[in-house]
N, C-alpha and C positions, 0 to 999 in steps of 0.2 A: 098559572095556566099549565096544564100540561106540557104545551108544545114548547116549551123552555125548558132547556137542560139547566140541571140541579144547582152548576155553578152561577148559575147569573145571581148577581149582588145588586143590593140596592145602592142608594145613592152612600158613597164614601166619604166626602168630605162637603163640609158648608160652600156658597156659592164663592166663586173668586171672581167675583168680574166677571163682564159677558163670556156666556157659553159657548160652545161650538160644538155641534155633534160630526162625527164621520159614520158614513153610513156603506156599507161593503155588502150583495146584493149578491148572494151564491148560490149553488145547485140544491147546495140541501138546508142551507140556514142564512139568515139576515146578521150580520154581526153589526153592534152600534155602540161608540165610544163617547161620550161627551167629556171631554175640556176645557180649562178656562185656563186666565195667566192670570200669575201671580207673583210679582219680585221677581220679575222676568223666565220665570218658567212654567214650563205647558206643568197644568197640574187636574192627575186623574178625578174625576169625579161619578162618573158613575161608567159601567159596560155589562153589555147583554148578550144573549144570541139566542136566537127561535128559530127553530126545528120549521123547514117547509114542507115537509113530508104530509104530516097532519091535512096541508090544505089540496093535495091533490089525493087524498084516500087513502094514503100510504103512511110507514111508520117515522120515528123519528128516527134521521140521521139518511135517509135513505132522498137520492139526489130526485129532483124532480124540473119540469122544467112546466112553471106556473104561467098563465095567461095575464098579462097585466089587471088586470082587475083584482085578481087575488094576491099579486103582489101587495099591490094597495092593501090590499085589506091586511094583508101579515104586517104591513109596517105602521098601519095606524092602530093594530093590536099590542105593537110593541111599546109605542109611541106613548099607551095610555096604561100600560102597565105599570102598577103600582112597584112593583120589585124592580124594576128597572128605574122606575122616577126619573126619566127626562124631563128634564126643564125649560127647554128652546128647540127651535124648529131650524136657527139657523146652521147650515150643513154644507157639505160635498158631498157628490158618491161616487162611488169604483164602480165602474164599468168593466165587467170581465173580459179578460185576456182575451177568449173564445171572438169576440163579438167584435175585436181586432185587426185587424193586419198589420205585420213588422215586415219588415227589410233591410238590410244595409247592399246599397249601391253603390259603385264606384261610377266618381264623374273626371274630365276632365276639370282640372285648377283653372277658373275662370270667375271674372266680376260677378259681385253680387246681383245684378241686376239681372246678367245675363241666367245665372242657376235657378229667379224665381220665373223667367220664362221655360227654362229646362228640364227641372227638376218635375213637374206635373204630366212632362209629354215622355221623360225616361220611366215616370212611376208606370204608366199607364202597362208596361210589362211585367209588373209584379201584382198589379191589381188587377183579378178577374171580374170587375164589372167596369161601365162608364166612370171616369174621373167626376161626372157631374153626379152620380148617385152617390157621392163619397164626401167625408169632410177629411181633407188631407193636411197632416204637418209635416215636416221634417226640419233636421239640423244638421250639421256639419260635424261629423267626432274630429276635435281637435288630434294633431298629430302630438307624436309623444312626446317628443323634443322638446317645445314648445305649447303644453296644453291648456296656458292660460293667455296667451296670447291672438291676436288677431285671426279668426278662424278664415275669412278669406282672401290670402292673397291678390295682389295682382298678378294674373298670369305674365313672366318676359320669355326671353327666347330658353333659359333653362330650366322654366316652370311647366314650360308648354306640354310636356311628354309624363309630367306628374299626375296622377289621382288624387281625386278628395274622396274620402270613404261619407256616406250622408244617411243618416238614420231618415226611413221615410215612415210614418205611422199613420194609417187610415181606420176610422172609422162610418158605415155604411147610415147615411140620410136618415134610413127608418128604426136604426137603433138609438140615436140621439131624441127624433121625434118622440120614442117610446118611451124612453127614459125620463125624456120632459113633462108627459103626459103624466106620470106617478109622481114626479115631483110637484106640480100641479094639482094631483088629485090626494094627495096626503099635504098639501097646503105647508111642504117643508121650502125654506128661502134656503137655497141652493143656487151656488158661487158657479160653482162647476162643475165636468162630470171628469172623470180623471182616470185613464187606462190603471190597471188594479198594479202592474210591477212597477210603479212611477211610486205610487203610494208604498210599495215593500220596502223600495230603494231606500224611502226616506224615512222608515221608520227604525229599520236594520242595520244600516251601512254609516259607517261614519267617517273617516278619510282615510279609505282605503286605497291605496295606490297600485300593490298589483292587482291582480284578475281574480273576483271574485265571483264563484257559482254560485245562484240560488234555484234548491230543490222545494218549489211550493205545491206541497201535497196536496188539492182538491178533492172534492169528495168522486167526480168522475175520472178526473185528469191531472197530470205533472206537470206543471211547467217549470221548465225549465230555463233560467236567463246567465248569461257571463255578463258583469258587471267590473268595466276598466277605470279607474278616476272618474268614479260617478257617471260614468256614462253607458246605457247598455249599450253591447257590441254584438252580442246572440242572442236570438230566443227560439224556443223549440215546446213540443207539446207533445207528451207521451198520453197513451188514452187506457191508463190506468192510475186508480187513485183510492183512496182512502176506503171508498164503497168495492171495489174490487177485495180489500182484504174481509173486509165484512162477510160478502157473499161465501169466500172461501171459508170462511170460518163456520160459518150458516150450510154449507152442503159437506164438508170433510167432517162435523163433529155431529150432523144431524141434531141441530136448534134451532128453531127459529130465526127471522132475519132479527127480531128486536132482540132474544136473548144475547145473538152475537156483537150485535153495535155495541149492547151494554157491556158484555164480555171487552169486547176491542176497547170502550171508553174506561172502564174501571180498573179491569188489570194488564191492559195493553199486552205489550210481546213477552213479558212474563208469567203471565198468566197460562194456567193449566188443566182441564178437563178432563176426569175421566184416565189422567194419565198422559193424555197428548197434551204438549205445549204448544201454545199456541203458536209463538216465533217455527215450528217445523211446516204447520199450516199454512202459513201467508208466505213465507222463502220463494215460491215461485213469483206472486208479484211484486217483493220486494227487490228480490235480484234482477227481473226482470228492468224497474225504475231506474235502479242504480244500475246499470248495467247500459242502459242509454244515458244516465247522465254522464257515466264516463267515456261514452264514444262523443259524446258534445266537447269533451273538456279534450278527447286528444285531436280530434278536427281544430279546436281553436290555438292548442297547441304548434300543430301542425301549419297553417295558415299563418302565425305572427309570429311563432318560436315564440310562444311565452309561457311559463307554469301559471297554471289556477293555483293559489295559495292557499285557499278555504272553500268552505264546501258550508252555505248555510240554510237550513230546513225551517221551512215559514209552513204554515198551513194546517187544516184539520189532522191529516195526517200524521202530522210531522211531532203534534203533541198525543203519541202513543207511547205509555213508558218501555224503554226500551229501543225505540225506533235510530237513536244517536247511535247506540253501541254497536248496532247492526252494520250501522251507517260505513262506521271508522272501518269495518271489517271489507269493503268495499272502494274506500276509495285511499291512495294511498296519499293523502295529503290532511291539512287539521279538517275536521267533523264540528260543528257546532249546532245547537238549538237556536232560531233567532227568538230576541227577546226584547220586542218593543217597546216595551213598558218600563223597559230601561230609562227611554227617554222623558221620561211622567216622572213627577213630586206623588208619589201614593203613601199610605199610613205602611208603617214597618210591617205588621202582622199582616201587611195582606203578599209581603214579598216572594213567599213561596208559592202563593196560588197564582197570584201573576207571570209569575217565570215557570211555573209548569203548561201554563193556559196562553202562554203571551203568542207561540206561534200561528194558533188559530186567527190571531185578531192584527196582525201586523200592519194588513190594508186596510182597516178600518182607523189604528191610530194614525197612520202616514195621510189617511184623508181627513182627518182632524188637524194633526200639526199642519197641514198647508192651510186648511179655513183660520187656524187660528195664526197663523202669517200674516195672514190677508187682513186682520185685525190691527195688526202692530204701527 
C-alpha cells in the first residue's frame, strides 16, 4: 500500500507461542508490534507503521486528526496487510499523552483510607471538568530514602506536618468510550488502554535510579517526562514536533510538503539541498524543543536539588539522522537515541534497522511487553 513507509517488514521470525500485538494510535501514523515469548523472552516477530495522512486527503507523514470511523478503517487495513502479516488480534493500545491529564500534588501523610476519600476532592483543582466526566488514577511517589518500602505511612505527632507527593492521572469518559468503540469495531481483544509515557517508560528505561529525561518527538508536539526510580515526576508538552521541521523545510527550500518529509525521512539533518543544509533550516524548531526541555530539567533541578543524568529521544522525530548530535550540543549532560528493540530476541541482520527505527516505535513495544506480561 502506499500509505506505508518503505521500512515496514514483513513477518521475521516463525510463530513462538501465543502472540500479542501492541498497537500506538498517532497524529500522523498507526505503529503495530507483534510479540510472543519464547525461553523466557519477549521475541520480535513482525512491525509496521501506516501513514494517516492519506485517510484525510493529505500526504504521508503530515499529522492529521481522523474521525473514528477512519481510524477503524487504517487499522483493519493494517491488520490485513500482507507486509505486515499479523497474526492475532490479541493487543493493548497507547492512548496519547494529549488525551490526558498529569499532575503531581502534594497531600498531607495521612491513612490510606483517608487519601482514597481525598485524593478525588484535592484533584478536582487540577481537573478542569466534573471528577464524574473523568476516569481517575493516581499513586503515591515513594520517598527517596525508602523507595521500596511501605508508600503510606501512619500519620503520629511528627509525621503530621509531612507531605506525600501523589501522581494523579486522568483520563476524559468520552475518550475511553471512543477508544472502546475502535476496539470493538476492528474486532481486536484488547486488555487495556494505557497512557503512551507508561508504555516509553517500559520499553526505554531499565533501572535507572537518578532522574531521567525523556524527549518524545511527535509529529505535532514534544512531550516532555522526568523519570525518578521508574517513577514519573514531570511531564510537559511543547507544541512543536517533528511536522514543524517538515514545514520549515517545505517553505525555506521551496518543495513541496512530500519532497520535504522524504527529504527529513531519508537524509535527515544531514542532508543538503541546492547548497543549504538542512540542520541550518530546522535550528529554530530544534532549539526552540531543546531549549524548553532544558528549562523542565532546571525547574526539577531546582525544586529537588537533583541533576537529570540523561537526556533520552523516543519518537518520529527523534529517529532523524543526525537529531542525537544536535541534541548533545544543547544539553550539557549524556544524549542518547532510545532503543526499544533492545528489549526483543530479533534476527542479527535486522540490528541496525531496528536501532535506527526503534525510536519511532517505543510505545508501541512498551504496549506489547505489558500484553505479553499479562500472558506469563
Amino acid at each position: 500500500m502506499a500509505n506505508f513507509f518503505s521500512k515496514t517488514i514483513g513477518s521475521i521470525l516463525g510463530k513462538r507461542g501465543q502472540s500479542v500485538l501492541g498497537i500506538d494510535i498517532g497524529s500522523s501514523s498507526i505503529k503495530i508490534v507483534q510479540l510472543s515469548r519464547k525461553n523466557g523472552h519477549a521475541v520480535l516477530e513482525t512491525y509496521g507503521e501506516l501513514a494517516l495522512g492519506p485517510y484525510a486527503g493529505k500526504s504521508v507523514g503530515e499529522a492529521t486528526s481522523l474521525p473514528p470511523e477512519k481510524v477503524v478503517e487504517a487499522i483493519l487495513d493494517m491488520l490485513k496487510e500482507k507486509e505486515v502479516n499479523v497474526s492475532t488480534r490479541v493487543c493493548g493500545v497507547a492512548i496519547p499523552f494529549a488525551s490526558s491529564l498529569m499532575a503531581v500534588m502534594e497531600m498531607p501523610v495521612q491513612p490510606q483510607k483517608q487519601l482514597e476519600i481525598m485524593v478525588p476532592v484535592e484533584a478536582r483543582k487540577y481537573i478542569p471538568v466534573p471528577i464524574s466526566e473523568v476516569a481517575l488514577d493516581w499513586y503515591i511517589i515513594p520517598k527517596d530514602k525508602n523507595p521500596d518500602t511501605e508508600q503510606v505511612p501512619e500519620p503520629d505527632a511528627k509525621l503530621k506536618t509531612q507531605n506525600l507527593e501523589v501522581l494523579i492521572v486522568a483520563l476524559h469518559n468520552d475518550t475511553l468510550v471512543k477508544y472502546k468503540d475502535i476496539v470493538t469495531k476492528t474486532q481486536l481483544d484488547a486488555s487495556f488502554f494505557e497512557i503512551e509515557i507508561f508504555s516509553t517508560m517500559r520499553s526505554i528505561l531499565d533501572q535507572e535510579i537518578t532522574p531521567v529525561l525523556i524527549v518524545d518527538m511527535g509529529a505535532t508536539s514534544t512531550k516532555l517526562y522526568i523519570v525518578e526510580r521508574g517513577i514519573l515526576r514531570s511531564s510537559h508538552s511543547v507544541n512543536r514536533g517533528s511536522q514543524s521541521i517538515t514545514d520549515e523545510l517545505s517553505k525555506s527550500l521551496g518543495i513541496s510538503v512530500v519532497d520535504a518529509e522524504y527529504l527529513k525521512r531519508e537524509k535527515g539533518l544531514i542532508g543538503e539541498v541546492n547548497g543549504v543544509k538542512v540542520k541550518e533550516v530546522v535550528t529554530l524548531t530544534l532549539n526552540y524543543i531543546f531549549s524548553e526541555s532544558n528549562r523542565v530539567i532546571l525547574a526539577y533541578q531546582k525544586k529537588y536539588n537533583k541533576n537529570v543524568s540523561k537526556v533520552v529521544l523516543v519518537g518520529g522525530g527523534s529517529a532523524l539522522k543526525g537529531v542525537v548530535d544536535v541534541a548533545k550540543e544543547s544539553f550539557q549532560t549524556e544524549v542518547v537515541a532510545g532503543d526499544p528493540f533492545a528489549k526483543v530476541v530479533a534476527p542479527a541482520f535486522l540490528e541496525k534497522v531496528l536501532h535506527d527505527t526503534g525510536p519511532e516505535f517505543a510505545v508501541a513495544v512498551g504496549v506489547a511487553l505489558r500484553r505479553l506480561q499479562e500472558l506469563d
